[in-house]
Backbone as a chain_set.jsonl record, in Angstrom:
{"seq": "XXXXXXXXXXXXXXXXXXXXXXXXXXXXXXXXXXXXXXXXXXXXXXXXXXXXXXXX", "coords": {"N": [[87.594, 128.461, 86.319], [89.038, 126.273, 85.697], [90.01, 125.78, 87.939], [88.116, 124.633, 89.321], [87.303, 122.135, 87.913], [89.725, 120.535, 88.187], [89.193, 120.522, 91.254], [86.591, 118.976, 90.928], [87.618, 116.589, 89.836], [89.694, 116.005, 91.632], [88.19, 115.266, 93.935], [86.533, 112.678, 92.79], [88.392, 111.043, 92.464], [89.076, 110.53, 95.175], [86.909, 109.454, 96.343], [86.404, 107.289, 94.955], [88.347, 105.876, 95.739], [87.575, 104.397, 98.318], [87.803, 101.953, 98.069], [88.459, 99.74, 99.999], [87.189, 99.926, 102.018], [84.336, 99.18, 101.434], [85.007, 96.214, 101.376], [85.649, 95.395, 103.835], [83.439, 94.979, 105.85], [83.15, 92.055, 104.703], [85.708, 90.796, 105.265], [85.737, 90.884, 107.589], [83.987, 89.078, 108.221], [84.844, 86.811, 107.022], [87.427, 86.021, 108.468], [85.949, 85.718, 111.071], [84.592, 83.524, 110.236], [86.941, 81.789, 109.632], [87.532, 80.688, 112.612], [86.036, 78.814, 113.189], [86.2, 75.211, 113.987], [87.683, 73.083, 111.612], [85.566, 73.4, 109.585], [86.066, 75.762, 108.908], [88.192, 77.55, 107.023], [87.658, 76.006, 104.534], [84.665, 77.406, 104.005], [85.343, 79.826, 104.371], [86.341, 80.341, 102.362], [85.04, 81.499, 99.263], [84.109, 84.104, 100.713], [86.547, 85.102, 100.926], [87.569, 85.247, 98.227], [85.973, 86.675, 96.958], [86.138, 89.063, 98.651], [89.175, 90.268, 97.934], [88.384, 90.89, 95.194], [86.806, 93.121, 95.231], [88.815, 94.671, 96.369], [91.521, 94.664, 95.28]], "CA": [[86.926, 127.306, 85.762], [89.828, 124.994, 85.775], [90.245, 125.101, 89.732], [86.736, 123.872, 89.676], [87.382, 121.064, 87.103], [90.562, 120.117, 89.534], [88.873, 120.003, 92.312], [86.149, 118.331, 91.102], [88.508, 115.528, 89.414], [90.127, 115.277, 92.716], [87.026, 114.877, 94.608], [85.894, 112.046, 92.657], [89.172, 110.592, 92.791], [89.204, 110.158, 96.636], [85.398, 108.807, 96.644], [86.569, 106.043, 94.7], [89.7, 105.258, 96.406], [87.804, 103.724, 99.271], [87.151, 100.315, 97.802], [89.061, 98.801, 101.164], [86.053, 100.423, 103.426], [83.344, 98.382, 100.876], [85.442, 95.257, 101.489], [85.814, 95.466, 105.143], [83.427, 92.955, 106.496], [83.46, 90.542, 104.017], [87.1, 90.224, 105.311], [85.54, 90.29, 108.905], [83.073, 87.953, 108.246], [85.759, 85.966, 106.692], [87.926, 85.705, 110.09], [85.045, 84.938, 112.02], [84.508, 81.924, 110.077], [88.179, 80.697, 110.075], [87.714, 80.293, 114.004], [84.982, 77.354, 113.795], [86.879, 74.19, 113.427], [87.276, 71.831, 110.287], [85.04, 73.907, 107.84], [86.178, 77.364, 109.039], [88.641, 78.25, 106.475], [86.659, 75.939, 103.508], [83.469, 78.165, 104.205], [85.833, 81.584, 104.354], [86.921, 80.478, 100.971], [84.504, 82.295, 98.587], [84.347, 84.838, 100.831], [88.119, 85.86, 100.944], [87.443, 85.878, 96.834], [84.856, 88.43, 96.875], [87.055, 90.327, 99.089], [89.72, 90.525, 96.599], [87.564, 91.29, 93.916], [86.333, 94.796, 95.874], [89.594, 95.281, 97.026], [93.167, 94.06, 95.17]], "C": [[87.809, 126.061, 85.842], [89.91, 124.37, 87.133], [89.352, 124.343, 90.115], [86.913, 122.636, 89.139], [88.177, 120.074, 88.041], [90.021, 119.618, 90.52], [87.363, 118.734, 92.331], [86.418, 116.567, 90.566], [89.32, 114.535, 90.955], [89.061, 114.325, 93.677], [86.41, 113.636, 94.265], [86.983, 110.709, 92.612], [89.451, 109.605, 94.704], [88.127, 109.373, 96.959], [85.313, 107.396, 96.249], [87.837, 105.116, 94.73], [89.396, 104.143, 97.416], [87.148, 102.101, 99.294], [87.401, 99.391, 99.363], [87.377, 98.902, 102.302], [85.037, 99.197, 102.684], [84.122, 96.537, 101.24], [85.801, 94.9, 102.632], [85.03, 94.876, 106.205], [83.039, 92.096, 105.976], [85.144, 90.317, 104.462], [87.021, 90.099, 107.1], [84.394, 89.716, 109.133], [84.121, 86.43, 108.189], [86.576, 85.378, 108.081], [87.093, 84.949, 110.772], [84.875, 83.918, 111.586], [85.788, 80.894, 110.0], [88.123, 80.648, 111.568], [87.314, 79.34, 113.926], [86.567, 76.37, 112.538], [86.441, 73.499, 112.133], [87.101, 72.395, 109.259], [85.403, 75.244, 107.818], [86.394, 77.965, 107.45], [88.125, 77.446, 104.641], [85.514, 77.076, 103.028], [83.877, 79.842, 103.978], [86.483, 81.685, 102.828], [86.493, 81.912, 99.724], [84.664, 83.82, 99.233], [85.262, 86.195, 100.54], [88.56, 86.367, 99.375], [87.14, 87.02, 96.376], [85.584, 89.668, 97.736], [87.977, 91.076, 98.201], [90.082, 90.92, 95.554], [87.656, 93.118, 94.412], [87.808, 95.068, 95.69], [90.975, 94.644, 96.902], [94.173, 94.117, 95.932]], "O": [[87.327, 124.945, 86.036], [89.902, 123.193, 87.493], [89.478, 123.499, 91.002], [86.657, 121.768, 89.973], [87.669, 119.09, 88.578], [90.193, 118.438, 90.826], [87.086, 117.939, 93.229], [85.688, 115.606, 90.811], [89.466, 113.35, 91.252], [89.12, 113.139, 94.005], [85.687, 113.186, 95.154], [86.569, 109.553, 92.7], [89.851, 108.502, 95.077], [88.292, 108.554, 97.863], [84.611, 106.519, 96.751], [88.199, 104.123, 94.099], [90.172, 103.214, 97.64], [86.443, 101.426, 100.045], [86.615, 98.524, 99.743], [86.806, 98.09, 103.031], [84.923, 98.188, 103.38], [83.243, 95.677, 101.289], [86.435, 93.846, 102.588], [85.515, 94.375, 107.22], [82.507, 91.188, 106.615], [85.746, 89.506, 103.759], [87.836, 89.5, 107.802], [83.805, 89.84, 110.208], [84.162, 85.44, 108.919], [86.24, 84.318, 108.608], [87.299, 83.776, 111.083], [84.948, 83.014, 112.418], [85.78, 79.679, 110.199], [89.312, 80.477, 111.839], [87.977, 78.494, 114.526], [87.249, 76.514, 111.523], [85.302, 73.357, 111.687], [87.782, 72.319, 108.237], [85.128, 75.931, 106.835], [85.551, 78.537, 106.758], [88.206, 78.163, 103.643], [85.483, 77.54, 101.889], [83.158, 80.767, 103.601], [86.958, 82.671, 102.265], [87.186, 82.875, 99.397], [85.204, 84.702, 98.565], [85.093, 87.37, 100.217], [89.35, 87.266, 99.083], [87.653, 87.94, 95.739], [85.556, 90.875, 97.494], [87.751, 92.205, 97.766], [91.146, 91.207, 95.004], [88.39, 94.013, 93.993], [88.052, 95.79, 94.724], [91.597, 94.184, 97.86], [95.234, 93.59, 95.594]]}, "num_chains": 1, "name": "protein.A"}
């Protein structure tokens, strides 16, 4: 009963490790808009927040 508890502790552990994957293209959305001139990296602002947020 415990190995089960374990494993299912671990299991839920790893599922919510992968905040980086949920934050992964808001941070390549983000890029793509620092290319365009002038307003790129204005416009990637919020973005690069909300990234962040998901993903310290």
């Amino acid at each position: 009963m415990r190995l089960k508890a374990l494993a299912a502790l671990v299991a839920v552990r790893v599922s919510l490790s992968g905040c980086g994957l949920a934050a992964a293209p808001r941070r390549i959305a983000s890029a793509e808009l620092k290319i365009v001139p002038v307003v790129g990296h204005a416009a990637a602002t919020p973005i690069d927040a909300c990234a962040d947020i998901i993903d310290p």
